[in-house]
N, C-alpha and C positions, 0 to 999 in steps of 0.2 A: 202548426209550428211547435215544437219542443222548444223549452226556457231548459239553459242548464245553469241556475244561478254561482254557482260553484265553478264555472268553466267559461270565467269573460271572454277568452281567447275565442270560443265557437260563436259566442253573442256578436264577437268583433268583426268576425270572418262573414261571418253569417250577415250584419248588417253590411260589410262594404259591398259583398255581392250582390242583395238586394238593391243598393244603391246603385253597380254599374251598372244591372239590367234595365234598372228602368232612365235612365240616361240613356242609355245604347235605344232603348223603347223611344225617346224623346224625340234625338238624334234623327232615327229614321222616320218618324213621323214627321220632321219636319224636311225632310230634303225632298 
């Protein structure tokens, strides 16, 4: 993974997608 400390905007995006994947990951592991 690339840090762009300079570029919160990409850090932001970048963290909420990691976030809804692994939900979505969660999700179907439990159904």
């Amino acid at each position: 993974m690339t840090h762009h400390p300079f570029d919160g905007s990409v850090t932001v995006i970048t963290g909420a997608g990691s976030g809804i994947g692994r939900a979505t990951a969660l999700l179907a592991a439990q159904r």
